[in-house]
C-alpha positions, 0 to 999 in steps of 0.5 A: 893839611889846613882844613880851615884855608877852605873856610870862605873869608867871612867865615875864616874871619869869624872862627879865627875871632872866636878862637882869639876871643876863648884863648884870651878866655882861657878856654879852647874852642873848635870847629866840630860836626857837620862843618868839620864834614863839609870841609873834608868833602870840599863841600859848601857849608856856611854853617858854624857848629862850635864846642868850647872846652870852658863854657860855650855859654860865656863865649857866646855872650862875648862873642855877641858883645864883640859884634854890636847888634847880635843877639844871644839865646842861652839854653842853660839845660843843654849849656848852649847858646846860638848868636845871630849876628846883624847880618843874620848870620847864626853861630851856634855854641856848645860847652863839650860835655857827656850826655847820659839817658834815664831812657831811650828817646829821653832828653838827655842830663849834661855835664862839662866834658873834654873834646873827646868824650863831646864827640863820643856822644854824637850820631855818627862818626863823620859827625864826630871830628873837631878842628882846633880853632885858637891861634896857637893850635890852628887848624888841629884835627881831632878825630878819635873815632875814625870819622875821616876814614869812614868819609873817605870809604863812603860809610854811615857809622854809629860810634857805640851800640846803643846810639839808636837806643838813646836816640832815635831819631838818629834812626831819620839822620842816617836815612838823611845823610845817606841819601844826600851824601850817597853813602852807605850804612855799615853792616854793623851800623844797619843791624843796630838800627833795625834791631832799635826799629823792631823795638818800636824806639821811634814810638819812645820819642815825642810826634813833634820830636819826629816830626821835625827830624823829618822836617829836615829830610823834606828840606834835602833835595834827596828827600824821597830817597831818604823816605824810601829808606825810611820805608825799607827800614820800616821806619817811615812813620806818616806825620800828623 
């Protein structure tokens, strides 16, 4: 299957630019996330979430160069950079790292890492898929932790148990994602985050942390459904 034929054109013609221009760098670069989703649900997403074994920091630069009149923001702490390109477009790059926590809802320390373990630190594994993006590896899918099964059973599914711990508001992404895609929460998955909630881990994390995690709830057309699953959880924390 080539997932990436269901990119539209100007898309396709940015990611095909992008994975020329890591090849020539020596560094391998993928679609990952949420884009990876939407393309497997055939559903329309312009955004542009890419991952570079190599330093998305020094593929972003390039990438921007290539497009006269883009700008660049690096975030040298978490290794990433966004380009907004002239036609406001924004692609967002990342070096694939692992991340470790000194302490739930702590920001998290980075360091280079391979496609695999990037995707091992992500919320839920129908976010956790790469497709390869250069010329010679074109449309390869990597999905280690059974992202594209779980789609398929229409199941929200964290990838190890202590992902509310580390990141609570990952607790407001499952009610998000639920609630728009419709899917339901793995058993498993559901204890986890009750287990988290009932240790108060929302109250580890900063109110503005919260409060734009769910910012992004109200911006879905689903956003009441997302808050009565907030309520249920009795995780539903009234913004100041």
């Amino acid at each position: 299957m080539d997932l990436l034929s269901r990119l539209n054109p100007e898309s396709s013609f940015l990611v095909r630019s992008i994975g020329r221009l890591a090849e020539e760098q020596g560094m391998r670069a993928y679609l990952v996330g949420g884009p990876v989703r939407d393309l497997l649900l055939k559903s329309s997403n312009t955004d542009l979430d890419i991952t570079v074994e190599g330093s998305g920091i020094r593929l972003a630069r390039a990438f921007g160069a290539a497009f006269g009149g883009s700008k660049v923001t690096v975030y040298p702490a978490f290794k990433t950079a966004t380009v907004l390109l002239p036609d406001g477009r924004l692609v967002d790059f990342a070096t694939a790292r692992q991340e470790t926590y000194a302490r739930g809802g702590a920001f998290p320390a980075v360091k280079p890492a391979g496609i695999r373990q990037d995707l091992l630190r992500r919320d839920f594994t129908i976010n956790a898929m790469a497709v390869a993006i250069g010329p010679k590896t074109w449309g390869k899918i990597t999905d280690p932790y059974g992202g594209a099964g779980d789609l398929k059973a229409k199941r929200i599914r964290v990838l190890h148990d202590h992902s509310f711990l580390d990141d609570p508001t990952r607790i407001l992404r499952a009610a998000r994602f639920k609630a728009r895609l419709g899917f339901k929460m793995e058993a498993k998955t559901l204890r986890l985050l009750k287990s988290a909630v009932a240790m108060k881990v929302l109250d580890t994390i900063r109110p503005q942390r919260y409060l734009k995690d769910f910012n992004k709830i109200l911006k879905e057309p689903t956003s009441l459904e997302a808050i009565g699953c907030l309520k249920e959880w009795d995780a539903f924390k009234a913004p100041a």
